[in-house]
N, C-alpha and C positions, 0 to 999 in steps of 0.2 A: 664236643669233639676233642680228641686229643691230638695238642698242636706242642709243636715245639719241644720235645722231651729230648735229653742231652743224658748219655751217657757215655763217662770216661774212663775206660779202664788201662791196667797196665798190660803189654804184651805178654803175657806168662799165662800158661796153660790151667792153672790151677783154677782162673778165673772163667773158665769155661761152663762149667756148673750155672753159676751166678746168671751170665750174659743169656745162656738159655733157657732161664728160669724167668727173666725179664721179656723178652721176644716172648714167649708165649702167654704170660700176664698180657702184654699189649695187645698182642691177636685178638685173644679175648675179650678185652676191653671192647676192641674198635670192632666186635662183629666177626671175627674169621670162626667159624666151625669147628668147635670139638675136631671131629676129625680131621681138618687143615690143617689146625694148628701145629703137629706133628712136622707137617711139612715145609712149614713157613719157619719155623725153629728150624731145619735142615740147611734150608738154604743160606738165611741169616748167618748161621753158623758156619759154613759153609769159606763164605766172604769174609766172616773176622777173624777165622785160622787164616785164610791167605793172608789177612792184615796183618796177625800176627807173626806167621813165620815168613813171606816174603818183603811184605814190605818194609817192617820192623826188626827182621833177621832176628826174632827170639827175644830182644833186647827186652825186659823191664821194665827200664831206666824209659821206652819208648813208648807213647798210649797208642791206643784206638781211639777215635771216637763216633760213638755212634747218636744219627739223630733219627728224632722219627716224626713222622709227623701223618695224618687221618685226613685225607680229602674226599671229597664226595666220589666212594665208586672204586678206591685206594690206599694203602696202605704203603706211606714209604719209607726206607729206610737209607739212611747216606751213612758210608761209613767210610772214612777217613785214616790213613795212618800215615806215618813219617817217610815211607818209602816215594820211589820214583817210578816205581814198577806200574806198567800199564800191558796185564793179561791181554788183551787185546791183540797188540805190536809185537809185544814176546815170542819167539818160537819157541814152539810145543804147547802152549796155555791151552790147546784143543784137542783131546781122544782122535785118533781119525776110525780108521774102520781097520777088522782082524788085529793083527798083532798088535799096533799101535793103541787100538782100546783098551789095551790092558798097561799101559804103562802108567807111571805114579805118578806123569806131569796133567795137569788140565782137566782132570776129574770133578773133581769141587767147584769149579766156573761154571764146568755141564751140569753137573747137579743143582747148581743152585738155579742155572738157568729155565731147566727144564720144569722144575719145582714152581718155582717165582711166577714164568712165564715172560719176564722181563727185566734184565741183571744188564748196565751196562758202566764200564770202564772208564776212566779218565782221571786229568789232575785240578786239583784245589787250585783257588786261591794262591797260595802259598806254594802252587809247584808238587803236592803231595801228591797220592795215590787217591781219588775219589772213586766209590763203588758205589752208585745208585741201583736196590732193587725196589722193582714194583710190586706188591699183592695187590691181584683183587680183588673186591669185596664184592658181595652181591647184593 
C-alpha cells in the first residue's frame, strides 16, 4: 500500500504539469480506473490551484503541500498551503443556481467536490489552510 507520500511544490503555475502527472501515477498505483483517473487528477487539481492562488496569493517564495496516503476502500489526499482562507466560511466559495452558476468564484470547490465525492475544508496545525479529499476505491 502506499502510505505516507509527501509532495512539496512551489505555488507557480508552471508546476501544474508535474503535480498532475503525479496524482494520476498514484491513482493508478492505489487501484483508481483508467477511466477515474481523469477525474481524480481534476479534482486534486482543482484544490492545489485554490492552494496556489488563494491561499498562497501566487507567491513562489510559498509551497503547497500535498500528502497522500491508500487506506482500505480510499484514497486521500491533504493538501496544505500558507494561506488562512477556509472556502467553506468564505462568501461566494459556492455556485448558487442561474446567474450565480456562472460566476468565477467557487467552481473548482464544486468540481472537485462532485468529482471526489468528498472534499472538506479546514486549518493545520499551524493555523494553515488544510483541504482533505477523499477517492474511492472499489
Amino acid at each position: 500500500m502506499l502510505k505516507g507520500i509527501v509532495l512539496k511544490v512551489p505555488s507557480d503555475d508552471t508546476v501544474a504539469e508535474a503535480v498532475q502527472t503525479f496524482v494520476e501515477k498514484i491513482g493508478l498505483v492505489a487501484g483508481v480506473s483508467e477511466e477515474d483517473v481523469t477525474g481524480l487528477s481534476i479534482a486534486v487539481m482543482e484544490v492545489v490551484k485554490n492552494a496556489i492562488e488563494h491561499g498562497n496569493g501566487g507567491d513562489p517564495k510559498k509551497h503547497v503541500t500535498i500528502y497522500v496516503d491508500v487506506f482500505s476502500g480510499r484514497l486521500q489526499f491533504i493538501i496544505d498551503d500558507c494561506g488562512k482562507w477556509v472556502p467553506d466560511s468564505d462568501l461566494g466559495h459556492e455556485p448558487g443556481e442561474g446567474e450565480a452558476l456562472i460566476s468565477s468564484r467557487g467552481r473548482g470547490v464544486l468540481i472537485a467536490r462532485n468529482l471526489a465525492r468528498w472534499l472538506d475544508y479546514g486549518l493545520n496545525s499551524e493555523g494553515n489552510t488544510r483541504a482533505t479529499l477523499i477517492w474511492p476505491l472499489s
